[in-house]
KEKOL-24754 format. One record per residue (C-alpha): residue number from 1; residue in three letters; x, y, z. Coordinates in steps of 0.02 Angstrom, whole numbers, plus 50000, padded with zeros to 5 digits. Example, Ala and Ser with C-alpha at 12.3 -4.5 7.8 and 13.67 -1.06 7.14 Angstrom:
// residues 2
<r><pos>1</pos><code>ALA</code><east>50615</east><north>49775</north><up>50390</up></r>
<r><pos>2</pos><code>SER</code><east>50684</east><north>49947</north><up>50357</up></r>
***
This chain:
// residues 125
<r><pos>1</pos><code>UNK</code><east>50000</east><north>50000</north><up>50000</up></r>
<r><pos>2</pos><code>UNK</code><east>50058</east><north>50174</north><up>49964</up></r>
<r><pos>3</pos><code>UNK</code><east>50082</east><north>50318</north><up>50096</up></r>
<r><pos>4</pos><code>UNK</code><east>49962</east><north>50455</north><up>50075</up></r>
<r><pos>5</pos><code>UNK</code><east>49997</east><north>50590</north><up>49997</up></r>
<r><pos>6</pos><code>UNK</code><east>50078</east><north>50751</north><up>50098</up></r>
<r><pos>7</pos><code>UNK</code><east>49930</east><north>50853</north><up>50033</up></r>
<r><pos>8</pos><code>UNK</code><east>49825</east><north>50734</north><up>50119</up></r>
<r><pos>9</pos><code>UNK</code><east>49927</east><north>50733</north><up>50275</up></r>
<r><pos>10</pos><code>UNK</code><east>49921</east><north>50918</north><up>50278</up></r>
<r><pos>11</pos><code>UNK</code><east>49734</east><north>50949</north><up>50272</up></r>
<r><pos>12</pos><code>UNK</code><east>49713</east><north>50812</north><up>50385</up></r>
<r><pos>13</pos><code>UNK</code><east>49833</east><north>50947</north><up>50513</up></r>
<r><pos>14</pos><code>UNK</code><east>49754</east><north>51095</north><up>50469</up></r>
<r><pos>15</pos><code>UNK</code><east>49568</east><north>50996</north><up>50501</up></r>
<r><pos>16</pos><code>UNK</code><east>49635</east><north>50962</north><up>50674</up></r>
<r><pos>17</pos><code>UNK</code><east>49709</east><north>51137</north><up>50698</up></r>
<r><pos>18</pos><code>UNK</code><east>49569</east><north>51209</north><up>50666</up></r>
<r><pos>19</pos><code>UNK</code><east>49412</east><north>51121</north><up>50719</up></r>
<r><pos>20</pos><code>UNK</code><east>49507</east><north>51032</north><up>50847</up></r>
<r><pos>21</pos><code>UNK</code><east>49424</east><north>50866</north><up>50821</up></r>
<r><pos>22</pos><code>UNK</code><east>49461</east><north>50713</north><up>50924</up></r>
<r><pos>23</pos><code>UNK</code><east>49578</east><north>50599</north><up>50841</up></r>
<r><pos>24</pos><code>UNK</code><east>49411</east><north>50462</north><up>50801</up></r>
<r><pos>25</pos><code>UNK</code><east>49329</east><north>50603</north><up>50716</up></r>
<r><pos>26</pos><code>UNK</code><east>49453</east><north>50640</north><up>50605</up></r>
<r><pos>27</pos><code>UNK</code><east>49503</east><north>50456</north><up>50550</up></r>
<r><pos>28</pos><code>UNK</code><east>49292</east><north>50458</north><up>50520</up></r>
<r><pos>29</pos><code>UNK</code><east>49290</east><north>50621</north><up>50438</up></r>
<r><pos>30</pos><code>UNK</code><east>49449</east><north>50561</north><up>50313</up></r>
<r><pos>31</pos><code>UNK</code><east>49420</east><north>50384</north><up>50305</up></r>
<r><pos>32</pos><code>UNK</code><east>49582</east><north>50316</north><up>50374</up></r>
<r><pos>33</pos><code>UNK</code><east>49617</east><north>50217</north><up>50504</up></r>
<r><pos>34</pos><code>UNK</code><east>49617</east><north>50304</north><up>50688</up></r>
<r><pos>35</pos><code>UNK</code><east>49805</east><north>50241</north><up>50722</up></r>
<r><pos>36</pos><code>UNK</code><east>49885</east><north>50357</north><up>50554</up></r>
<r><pos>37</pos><code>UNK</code><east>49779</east><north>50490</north><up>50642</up></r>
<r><pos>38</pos><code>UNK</code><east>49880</east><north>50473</north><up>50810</up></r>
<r><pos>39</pos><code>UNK</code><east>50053</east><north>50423</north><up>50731</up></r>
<r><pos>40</pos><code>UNK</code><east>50028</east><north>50580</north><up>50611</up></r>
<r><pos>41</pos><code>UNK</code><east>49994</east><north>50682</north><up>50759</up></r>
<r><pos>42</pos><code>UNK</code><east>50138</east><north>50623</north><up>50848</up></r>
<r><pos>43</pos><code>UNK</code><east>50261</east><north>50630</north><up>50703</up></r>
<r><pos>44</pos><code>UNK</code><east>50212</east><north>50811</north><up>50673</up></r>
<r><pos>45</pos><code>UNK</code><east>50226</east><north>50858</north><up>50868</up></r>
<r><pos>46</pos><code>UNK</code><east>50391</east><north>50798</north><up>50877</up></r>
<r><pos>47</pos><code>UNK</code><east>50467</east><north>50836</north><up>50707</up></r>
<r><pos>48</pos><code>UNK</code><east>50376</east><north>50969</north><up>50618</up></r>
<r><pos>49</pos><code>UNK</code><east>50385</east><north>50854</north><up>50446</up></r>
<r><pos>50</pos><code>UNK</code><east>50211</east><north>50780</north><up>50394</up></r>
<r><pos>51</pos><code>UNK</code><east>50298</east><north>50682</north><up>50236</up></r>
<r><pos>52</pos><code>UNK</code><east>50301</east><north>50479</north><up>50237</up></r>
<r><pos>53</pos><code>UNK</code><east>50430</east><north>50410</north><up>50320</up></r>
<r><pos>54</pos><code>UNK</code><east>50547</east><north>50268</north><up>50237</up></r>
<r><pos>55</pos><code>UNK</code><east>50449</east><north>50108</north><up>50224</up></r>
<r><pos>56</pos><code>UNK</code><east>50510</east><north>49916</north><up>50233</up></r>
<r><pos>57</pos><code>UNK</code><east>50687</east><north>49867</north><up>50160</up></r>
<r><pos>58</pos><code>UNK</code><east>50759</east><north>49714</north><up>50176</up></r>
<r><pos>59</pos><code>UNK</code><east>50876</east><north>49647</north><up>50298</up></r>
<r><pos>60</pos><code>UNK</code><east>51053</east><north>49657</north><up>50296</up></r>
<r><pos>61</pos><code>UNK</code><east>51155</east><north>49504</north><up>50202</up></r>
<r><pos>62</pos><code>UNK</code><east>51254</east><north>49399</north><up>50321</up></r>
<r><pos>63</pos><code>UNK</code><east>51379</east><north>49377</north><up>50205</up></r>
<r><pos>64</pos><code>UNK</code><east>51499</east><north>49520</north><up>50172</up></r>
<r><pos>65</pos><code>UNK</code><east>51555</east><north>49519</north><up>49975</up></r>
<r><pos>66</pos><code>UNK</code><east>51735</east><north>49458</north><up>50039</up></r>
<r><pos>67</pos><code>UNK</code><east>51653</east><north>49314</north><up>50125</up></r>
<r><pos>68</pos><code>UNK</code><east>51573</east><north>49275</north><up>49970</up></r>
<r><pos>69</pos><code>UNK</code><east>51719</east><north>49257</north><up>49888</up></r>
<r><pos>70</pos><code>UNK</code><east>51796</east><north>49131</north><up>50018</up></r>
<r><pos>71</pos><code>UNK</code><east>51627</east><north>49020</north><up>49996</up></r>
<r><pos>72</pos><code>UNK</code><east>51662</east><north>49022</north><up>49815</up></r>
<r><pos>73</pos><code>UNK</code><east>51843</east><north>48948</north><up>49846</up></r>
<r><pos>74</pos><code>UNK</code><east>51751</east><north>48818</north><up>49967</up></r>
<r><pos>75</pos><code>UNK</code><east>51645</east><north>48776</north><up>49845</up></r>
<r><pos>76</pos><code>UNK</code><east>51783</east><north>48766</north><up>49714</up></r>
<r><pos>77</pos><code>UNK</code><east>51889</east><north>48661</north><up>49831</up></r>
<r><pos>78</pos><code>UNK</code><east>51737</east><north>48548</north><up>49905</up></r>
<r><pos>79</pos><code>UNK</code><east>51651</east><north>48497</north><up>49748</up></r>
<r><pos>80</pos><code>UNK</code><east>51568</east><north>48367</north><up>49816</up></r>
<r><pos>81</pos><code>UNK</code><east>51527</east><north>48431</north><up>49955</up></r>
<r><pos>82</pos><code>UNK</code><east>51333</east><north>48437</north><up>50027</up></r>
<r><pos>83</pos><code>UNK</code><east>51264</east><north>48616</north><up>50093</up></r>
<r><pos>84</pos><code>UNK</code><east>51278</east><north>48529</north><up>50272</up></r>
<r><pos>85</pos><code>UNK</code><east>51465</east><north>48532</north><up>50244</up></r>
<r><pos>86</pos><code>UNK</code><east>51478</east><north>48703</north><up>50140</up></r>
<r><pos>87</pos><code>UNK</code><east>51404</east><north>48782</north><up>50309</up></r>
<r><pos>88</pos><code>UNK</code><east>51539</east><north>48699</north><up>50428</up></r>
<r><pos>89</pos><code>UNK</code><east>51670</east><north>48737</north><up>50302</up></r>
<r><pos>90</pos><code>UNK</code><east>51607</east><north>48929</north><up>50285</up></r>
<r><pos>91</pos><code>UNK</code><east>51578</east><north>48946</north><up>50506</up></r>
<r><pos>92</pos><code>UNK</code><east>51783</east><north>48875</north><up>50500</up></r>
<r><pos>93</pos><code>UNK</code><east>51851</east><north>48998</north><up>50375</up></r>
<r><pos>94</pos><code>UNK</code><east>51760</east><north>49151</north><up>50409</up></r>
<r><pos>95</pos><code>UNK</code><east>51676</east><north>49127</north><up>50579</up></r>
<r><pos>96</pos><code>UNK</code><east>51483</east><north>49168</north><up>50523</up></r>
<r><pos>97</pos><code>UNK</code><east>51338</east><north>49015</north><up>50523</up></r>
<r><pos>98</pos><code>UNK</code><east>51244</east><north>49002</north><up>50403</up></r>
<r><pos>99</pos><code>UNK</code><east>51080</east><north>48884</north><up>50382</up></r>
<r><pos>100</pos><code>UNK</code><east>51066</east><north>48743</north><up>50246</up></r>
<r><pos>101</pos><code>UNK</code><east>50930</east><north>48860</north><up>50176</up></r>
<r><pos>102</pos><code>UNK</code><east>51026</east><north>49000</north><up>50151</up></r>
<r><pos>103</pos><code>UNK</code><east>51186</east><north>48892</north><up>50086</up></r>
<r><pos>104</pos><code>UNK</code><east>51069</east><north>48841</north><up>49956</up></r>
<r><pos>105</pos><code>UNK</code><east>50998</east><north>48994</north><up>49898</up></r>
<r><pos>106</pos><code>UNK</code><east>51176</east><north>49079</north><up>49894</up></r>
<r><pos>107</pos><code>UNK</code><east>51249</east><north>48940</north><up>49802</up></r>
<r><pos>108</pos><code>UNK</code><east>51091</east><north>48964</north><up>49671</up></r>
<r><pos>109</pos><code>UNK</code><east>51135</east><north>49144</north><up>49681</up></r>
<r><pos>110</pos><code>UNK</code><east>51317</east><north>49115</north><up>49644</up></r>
<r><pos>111</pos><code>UNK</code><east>51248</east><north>48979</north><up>49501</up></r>
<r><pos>112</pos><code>UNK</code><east>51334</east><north>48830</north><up>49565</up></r>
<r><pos>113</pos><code>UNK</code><east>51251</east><north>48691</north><up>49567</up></r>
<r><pos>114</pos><code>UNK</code><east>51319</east><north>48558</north><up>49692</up></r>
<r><pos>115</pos><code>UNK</code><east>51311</east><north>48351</north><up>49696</up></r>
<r><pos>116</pos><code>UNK</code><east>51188</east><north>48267</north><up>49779</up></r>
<r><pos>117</pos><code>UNK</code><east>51342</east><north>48156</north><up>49862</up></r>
<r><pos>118</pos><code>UNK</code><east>51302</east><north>48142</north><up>50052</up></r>
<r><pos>119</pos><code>UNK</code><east>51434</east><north>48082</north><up>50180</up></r>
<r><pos>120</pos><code>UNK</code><east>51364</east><north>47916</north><up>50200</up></r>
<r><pos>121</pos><code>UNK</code><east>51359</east><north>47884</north><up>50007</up></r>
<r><pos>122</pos><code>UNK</code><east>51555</east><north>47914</north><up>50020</up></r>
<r><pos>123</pos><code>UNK</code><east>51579</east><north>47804</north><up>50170</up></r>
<r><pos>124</pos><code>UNK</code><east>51499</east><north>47675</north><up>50085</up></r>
<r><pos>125</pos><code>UNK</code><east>51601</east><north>47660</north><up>49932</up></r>
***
């Protein structure tokens, strides 16, 4: 969903200025929920500004690009190795765990694919 518009915010101000209408009113009076009412209240108390602040983003990789590069010499160097592995290998050399999940979506990422060759298939033969 997009933020509203500033215009918006501002009559929304100016409404409450003026008329000095409890914060239900307004939200009934605008159509918006009674909690963007209060928290556009409150941001304009405190800061003055009225616009939208930053929404979502994503979460930080745990891999620095330097640290990808040493899980692309693992990979290089442990072929055969499962993602199980990859992620002990990767905690050894640069000291950051990583889940099987995310092993496999960076080696997708990093378009390697890797051998379905678990350790008890190689202690068999």
């Amino acid at each position: 969903m997009k933020p509203y518009p500033v215009e918006f915010r501002q009559k929304i101000i100016e409404v409450h200025e003026k008329e000095n209408l409890s914060i239900r009113k307004l939200a009934e009076r605008f159509c918006v929920a009674p909690s963007f009412v209060q928290k556009l209240l409150k941001q304009f108390k405190e800061t003055g500004d009225i616009h939208p602040r930053p929404q979502g983003g994503s979460p930080e990789p745990k891999l620095k690009p330097e640290q990808l590069v040493d899980l692309v010499e693992i990979i290089e160097t442990h072929n055969d190795a499962t993602l199980e592995e990859l992620c002990d290998l990767l905690e050894e050399k640069v000291e950051v765990r990583v889940s099987r999940a995310t092993m496999g979506r960076l080696t997708k990422k990093l378009d390697y694919s890797l051998k379905k060759n678990s350790l008890r298939r190689r202690e068999r033969k």
